[in-house]
N, C-alpha and C positions, 0 to 999 in steps of 0.2 A: 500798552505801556512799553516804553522806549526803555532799555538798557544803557546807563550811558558809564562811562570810564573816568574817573578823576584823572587827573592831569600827572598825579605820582603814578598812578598804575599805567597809563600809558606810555610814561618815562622809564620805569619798570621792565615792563615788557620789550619795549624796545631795546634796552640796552640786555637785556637775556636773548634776545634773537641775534643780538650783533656779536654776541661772545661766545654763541653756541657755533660748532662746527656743522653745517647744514648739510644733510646729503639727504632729505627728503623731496620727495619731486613736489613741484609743484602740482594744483588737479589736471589731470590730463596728460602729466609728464611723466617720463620715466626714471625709477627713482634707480640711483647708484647701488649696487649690492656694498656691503658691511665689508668683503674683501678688497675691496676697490678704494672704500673710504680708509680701510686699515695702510692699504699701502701708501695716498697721498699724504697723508697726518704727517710723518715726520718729516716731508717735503715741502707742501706747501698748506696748512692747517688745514682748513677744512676746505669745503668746494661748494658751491653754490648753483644752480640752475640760473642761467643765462636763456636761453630760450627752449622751446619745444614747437613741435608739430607732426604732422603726420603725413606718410604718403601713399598716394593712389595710382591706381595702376589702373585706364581705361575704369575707373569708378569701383575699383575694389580696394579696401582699404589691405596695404601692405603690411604697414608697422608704423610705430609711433618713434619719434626720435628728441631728445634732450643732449644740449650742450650744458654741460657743467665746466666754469671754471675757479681757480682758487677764489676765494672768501677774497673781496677786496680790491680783485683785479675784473679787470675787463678779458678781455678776448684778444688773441692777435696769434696769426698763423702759425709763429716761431715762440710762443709762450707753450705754457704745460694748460691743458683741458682734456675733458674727458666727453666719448661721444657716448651717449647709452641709446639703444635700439632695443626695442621692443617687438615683436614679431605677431601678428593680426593673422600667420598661417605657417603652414611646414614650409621649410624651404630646406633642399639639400644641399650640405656645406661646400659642394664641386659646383652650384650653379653661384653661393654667395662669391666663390673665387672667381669664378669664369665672370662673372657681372662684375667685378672687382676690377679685373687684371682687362677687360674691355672699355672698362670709363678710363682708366690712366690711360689708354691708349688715346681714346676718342681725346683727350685731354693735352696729348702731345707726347705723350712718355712712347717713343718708338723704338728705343733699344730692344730689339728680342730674346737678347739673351740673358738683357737684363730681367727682361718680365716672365722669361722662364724659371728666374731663381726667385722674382719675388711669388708667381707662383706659387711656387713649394712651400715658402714662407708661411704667407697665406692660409694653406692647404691648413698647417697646425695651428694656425688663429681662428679660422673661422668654420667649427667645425658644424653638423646638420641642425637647424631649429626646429619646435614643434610651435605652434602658437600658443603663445603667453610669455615662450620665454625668452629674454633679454641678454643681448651680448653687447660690452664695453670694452672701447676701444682710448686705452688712456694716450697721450700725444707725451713725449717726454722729451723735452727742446735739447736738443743736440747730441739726443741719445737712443732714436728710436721708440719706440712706441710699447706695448703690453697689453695682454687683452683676459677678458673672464668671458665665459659661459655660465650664465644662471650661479653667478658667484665662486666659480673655480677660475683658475689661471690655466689658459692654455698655450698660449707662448709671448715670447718676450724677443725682441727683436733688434739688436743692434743698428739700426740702418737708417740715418735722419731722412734720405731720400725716400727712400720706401713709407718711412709714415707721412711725408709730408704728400706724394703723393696716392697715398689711399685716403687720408683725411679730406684732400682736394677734391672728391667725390661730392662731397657735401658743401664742403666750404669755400672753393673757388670759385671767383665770378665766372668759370667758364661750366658751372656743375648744370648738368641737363635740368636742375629742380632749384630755380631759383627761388622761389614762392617760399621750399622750404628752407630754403639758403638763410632765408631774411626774418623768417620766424624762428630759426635756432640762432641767429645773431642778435632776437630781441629787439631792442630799442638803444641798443650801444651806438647805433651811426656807423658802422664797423663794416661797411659794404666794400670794403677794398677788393 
């Protein structure tokens, strides 16, 4: 026997989904920590998953990753979203930066002494993971970026360049992983 929904309780539910401020992941996604969804609320209400997927390295899963952005909006590289990464293993937070501060290169950012200071930057955002645990990286439009470890804050960063190019890791059409490029943009059309 089928379970089926009246037509008010579907209308119900839906309109408590659209009113509710979502920071649960989707299955398979990575969800926002509680510190992350505290500090968007009074900025842009809630945040919503936009896509997810995962990446592989020579067939070893790395980590899982989710784009969240505000409740309402889509996506766009100069808007406010959140990246969340999940971790499938240890990684120490001197290779997260070296693999960091080497895509922006590979990417076109060739100033060196610019990418010695973001660097350092860096160095306090992304500090060593164990597997399971999650670090977010929120994008903040023309204000630089902020980020958590397993729900703490580890640094905050004045510099629109610097997030726009570490976020380009993922999310520019020139990112070594376009596969996941196109699964954390969802179904928005948003391939710019």
């Amino acid at each position: 026997m089928r379970a089926v929904m009246s037509p008010v309780a579907v209308l119900v539910l839906a309109l408590c989904l659209q009113a509710a401020p979502v920071h649960a992941a989707l299955p398979g996604q990575v969800a926002l920590p509680e510190a992350v969804v505290s500090h968007v609320q009074p900025l842009a209400g809630g945040m919503r998953p936009l896509g997810g997927g995962e990446m592989r390295w020579f067939g070893f899963k790395v980590y899982d990753a989710a784009l969240w952005v505000p409740t309402g909006a889509g996506w766009s590289e100069d808007g406010m979203f959140a990246l969340a990464i999940r971790y499938a293993r240890d990684i120490e937070g001197e290779r997260l930066v070296d693999t960091s501060i080497d895509e922006m290169r590979r990417m076109g950012f060739a100033d060196e002494a610019r990418l010695a200071t973001w660097r350092e930057m860096l160095a306090r955002a992304l500090p060593s993971v164990a597997a399971g645990e999650t670090l977010v990286g929120l994008r903040l439009p023309g204000a630089g970026a902020r980020f958590w470890h397993e729900g703490q804050a580890t640094a905050a960063f004045a510099d629109p360049d610097l997030a726009r190019a570490f976020f380009a890791i993922w999310l520019d059409h020139r990112t070594r992983e376009p596969g996941l490029r196109e699964r954390l943009l969802g179904s928005t059309g948003a391939a710019k």
